[in-house]
VOVO-283907 format. One line per 3 residues: for each residue x negated, y negated, z negated of C-alpha. Coordinates in steps of 0.001 Angstrom, whole numbers. Layout:
BEGIN
X/Y/Z; ...
END
This chain:
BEGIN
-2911/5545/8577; -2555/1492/9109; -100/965/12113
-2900/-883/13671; -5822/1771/12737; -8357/2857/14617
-12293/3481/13648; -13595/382/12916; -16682/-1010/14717
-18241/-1690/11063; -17665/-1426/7230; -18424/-3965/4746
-19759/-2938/1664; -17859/-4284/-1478; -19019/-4884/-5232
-16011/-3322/-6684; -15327/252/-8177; -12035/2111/-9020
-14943/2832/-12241; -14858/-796/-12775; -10988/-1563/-12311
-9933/1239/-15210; -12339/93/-17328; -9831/-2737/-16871
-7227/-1134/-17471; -8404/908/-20923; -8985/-2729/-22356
-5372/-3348/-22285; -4097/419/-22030; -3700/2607/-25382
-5219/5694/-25512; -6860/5634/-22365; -9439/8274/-21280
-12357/8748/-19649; -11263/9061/-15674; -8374/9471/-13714
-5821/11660/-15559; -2267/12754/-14459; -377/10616/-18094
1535/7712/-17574; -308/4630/-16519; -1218/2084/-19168
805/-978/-18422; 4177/-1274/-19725; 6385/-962/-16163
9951/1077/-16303; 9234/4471/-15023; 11804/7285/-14599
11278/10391/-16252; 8778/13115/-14650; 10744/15263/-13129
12597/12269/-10570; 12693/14089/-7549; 15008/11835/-5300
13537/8975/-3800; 15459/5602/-4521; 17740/4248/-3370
18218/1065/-1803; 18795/-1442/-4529; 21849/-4252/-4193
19100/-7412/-4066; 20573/-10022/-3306; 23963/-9029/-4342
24012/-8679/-8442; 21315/-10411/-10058; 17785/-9442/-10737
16868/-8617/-14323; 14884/-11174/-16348; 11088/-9346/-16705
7323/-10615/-16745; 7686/-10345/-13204; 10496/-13262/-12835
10076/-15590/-10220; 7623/-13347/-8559; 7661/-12002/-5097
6158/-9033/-3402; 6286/-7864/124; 5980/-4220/775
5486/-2865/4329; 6253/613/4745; 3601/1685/7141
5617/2352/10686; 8850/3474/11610; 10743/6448/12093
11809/5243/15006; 8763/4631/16390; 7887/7900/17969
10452/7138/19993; 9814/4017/21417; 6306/4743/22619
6566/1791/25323; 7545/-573/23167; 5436/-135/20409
2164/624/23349; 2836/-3373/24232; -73/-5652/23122
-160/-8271/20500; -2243/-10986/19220; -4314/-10344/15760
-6544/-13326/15665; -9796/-11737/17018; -8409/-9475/20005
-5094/-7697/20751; -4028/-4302/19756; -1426/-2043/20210
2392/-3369/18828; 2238/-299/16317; 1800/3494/16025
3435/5963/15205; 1941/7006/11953; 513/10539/11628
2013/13349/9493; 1410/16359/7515; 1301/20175/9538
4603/21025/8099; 5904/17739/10025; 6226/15485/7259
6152/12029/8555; 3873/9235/7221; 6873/6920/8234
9250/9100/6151; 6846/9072/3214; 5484/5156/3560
9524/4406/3320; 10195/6880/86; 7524/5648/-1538
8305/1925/-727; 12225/2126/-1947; 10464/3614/-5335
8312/1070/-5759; 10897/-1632/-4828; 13256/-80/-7544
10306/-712/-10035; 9227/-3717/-9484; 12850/-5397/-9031
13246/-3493/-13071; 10229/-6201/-14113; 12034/-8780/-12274
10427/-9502/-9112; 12049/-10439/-6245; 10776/-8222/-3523
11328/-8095/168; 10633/-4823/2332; 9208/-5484/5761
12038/-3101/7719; 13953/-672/6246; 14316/1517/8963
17045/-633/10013; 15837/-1770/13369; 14772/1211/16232
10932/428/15962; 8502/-1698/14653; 8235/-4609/13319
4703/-5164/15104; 1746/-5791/13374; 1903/-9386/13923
5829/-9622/12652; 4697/-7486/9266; 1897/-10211/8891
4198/-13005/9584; 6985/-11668/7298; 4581/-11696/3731
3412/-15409/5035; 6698/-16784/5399; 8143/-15274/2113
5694/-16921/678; 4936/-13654/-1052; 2676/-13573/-4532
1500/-10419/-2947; 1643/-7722/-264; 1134/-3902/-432
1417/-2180/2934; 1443/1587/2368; 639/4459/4261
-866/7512/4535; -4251/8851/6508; -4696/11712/8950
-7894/12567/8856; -10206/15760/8451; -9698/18883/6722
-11274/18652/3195; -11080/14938/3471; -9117/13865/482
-7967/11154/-2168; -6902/7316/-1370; -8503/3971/-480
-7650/750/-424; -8338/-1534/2363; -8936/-5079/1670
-9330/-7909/4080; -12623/-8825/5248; -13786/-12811/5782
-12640/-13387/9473; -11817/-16641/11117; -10694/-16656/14752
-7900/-17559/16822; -5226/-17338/14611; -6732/-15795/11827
-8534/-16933/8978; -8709/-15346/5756; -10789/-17138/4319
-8616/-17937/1337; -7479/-14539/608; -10100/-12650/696
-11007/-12767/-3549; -7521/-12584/-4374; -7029/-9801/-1794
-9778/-8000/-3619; -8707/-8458/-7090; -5127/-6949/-5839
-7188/-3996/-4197; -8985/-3209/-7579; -6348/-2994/-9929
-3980/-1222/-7293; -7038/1447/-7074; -7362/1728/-10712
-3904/2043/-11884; -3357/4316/-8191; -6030/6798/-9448
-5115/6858/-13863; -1515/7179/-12867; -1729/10138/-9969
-3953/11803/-11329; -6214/11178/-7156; -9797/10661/-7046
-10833/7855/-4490; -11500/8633/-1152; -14621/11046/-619
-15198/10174/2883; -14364/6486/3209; -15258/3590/573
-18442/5202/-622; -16565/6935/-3770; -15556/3395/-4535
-11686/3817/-3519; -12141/163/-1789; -12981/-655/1713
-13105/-3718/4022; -12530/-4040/7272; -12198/-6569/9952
-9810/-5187/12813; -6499/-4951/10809; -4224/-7029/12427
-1596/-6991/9694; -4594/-8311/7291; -6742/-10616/9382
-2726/-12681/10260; -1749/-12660/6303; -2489/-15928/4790
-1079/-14513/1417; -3080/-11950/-621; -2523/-8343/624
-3718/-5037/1021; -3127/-1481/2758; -3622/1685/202
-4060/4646/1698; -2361/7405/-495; -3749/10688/741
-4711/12268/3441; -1502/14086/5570; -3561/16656/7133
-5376/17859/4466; -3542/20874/2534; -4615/19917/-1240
-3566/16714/-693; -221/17063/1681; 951/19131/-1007
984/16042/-3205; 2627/13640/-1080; 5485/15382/242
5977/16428/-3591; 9015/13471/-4759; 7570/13633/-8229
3824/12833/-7287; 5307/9726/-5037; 7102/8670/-7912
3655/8765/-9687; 2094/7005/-6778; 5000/4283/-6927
4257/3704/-10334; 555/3262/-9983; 1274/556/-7270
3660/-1320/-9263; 1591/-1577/-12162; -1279/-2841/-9913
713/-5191/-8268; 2054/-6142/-11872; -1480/-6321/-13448
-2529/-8680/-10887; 255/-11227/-11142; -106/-11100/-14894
-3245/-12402/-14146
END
């Protein structure tokens, strides 16, 4: 669930289709099928073998060289959706911030699945994978927190961080905690809002572009089906109340992996071999769109 989620007054309808994003992918992808299948994703992206089932580890950036890759000179911000630390910090994270069109609440503390699995623990796995495999291609990537401070950041510090790294693109991952029976991921993309301090106006194609070849690669890769209660089957939605998107003024997007309080599909993401999966259908999104 985005740290700044809540049900949105309005959804904006989108042209785009997971459909349309691996057809894509199968022009450029050998022996790709017909729909979302559990193989290895089509672009060429270092993946550990299938049966990884630690999550990475914090890599040395900064302090050996990065390897030279199609990604080189590249940079991606990835915000691990919440904190840990955050459940205990409740008045801290309750304080009210700015997002261009209103205030909302610092952050939350994520949801999780019934066995107690924390989005916050998962958003963070998932992110160190994905850091791991995107720093193999060469990019230079920057994680919003690392657990590494008690809460936080807010919503308006995550935005703030991607804008001032000047970042190529940002992925802020999470998790949902919706219904029973509702299952599979989205990705949110920024809708066209201009208003105090936000305007996003010039991210909002690239934004979506990001957003469709995240959700294609997401759903080949994981073997996940899009969202069947929010995007309209498309795996894509837009909204308008996300602080962390309406403050970016660099392209980025929230994906939604699964949703934590639905059996079928808490069994996949507290499994470390699916979230390597999902890792490596983010990177080779995020990859696919900065190859352009």
């Amino acid at each position: 669930m985005p740290h700044d989620d809540c049900p949105p007054p309005t959804r904006h309808a989108r042209p785009l289709s997971v459909a349309a994003a691996l057809a894509a992918v199968c022009l450029t992808a050998a022996g790709c099928g017909g729909g979302p299948e559990t193989g290895e994703a089509g672009a060429a992206s270092p993946r550990p073998g299938p049966d990884a089932t630690t999550s990475a580890a914090p890599t040395p950036t900064g302090k050996q060289p990065l390897p030279k890759g199609p990604l080189t000179g590249r940079t991606v911000v990835i915000d691990p959706g919440h904190n840990p630390g955050n459940r205990d910090h409740t008045r801290e994270i309750n304080r009210q911030v700015d997002i261009g069109t209103g205030r909302k609440e610092c952050d939350t503390t994520g949801t999780a699945a019934n066995d107690g699995y924390a989005e916050a623990r998962f958003t963070l796995d998932v992110s160190h994978r994905l850091r791991a495999l995107l720093e193999a291609e060469g990019a230079r990537v920057r994680l919003t927190h690392d657990a590494d401070r008690p809460f936080g950041p807010c919503i308006d510090e995550r935005a703030r961080i991607g804008n001032e790294a000047k970042a190529d693109a940002v992925v802020s991952v999470h998790a949902d905690g919706s219904a029973v029976g509702n299952r599979g991921f989205h990705v949110i993309l920024p809708a066209e809002v201009k208003g105090g301090g936000a305007d996003t106006s010039k991210i909002v194609k690239s934004s979506a572009d990001l957003g469709a070849r995240i959700a294609g690669h997401f759903a080949r890769t994981t073997g996940s089906a899009p969202s069947n209660y929010i995007g309209g089957n498309t795996g894509l939605d837009t909204r308008d109340d996300l602080g962390g998107l309406n403050l970016s003024t660099v392209p980025k997007v929230f994906v939604e992996c699964g949703n934590m309080r639905d059996p079928k599909d808490a069994a996949l993401l507290t499994a470390a071999s699916w979230r390597q999966k999902a890792a490596q259908g983010l990177a080779d999104g995020i990859a696919g769109y900065l190859k352009g």
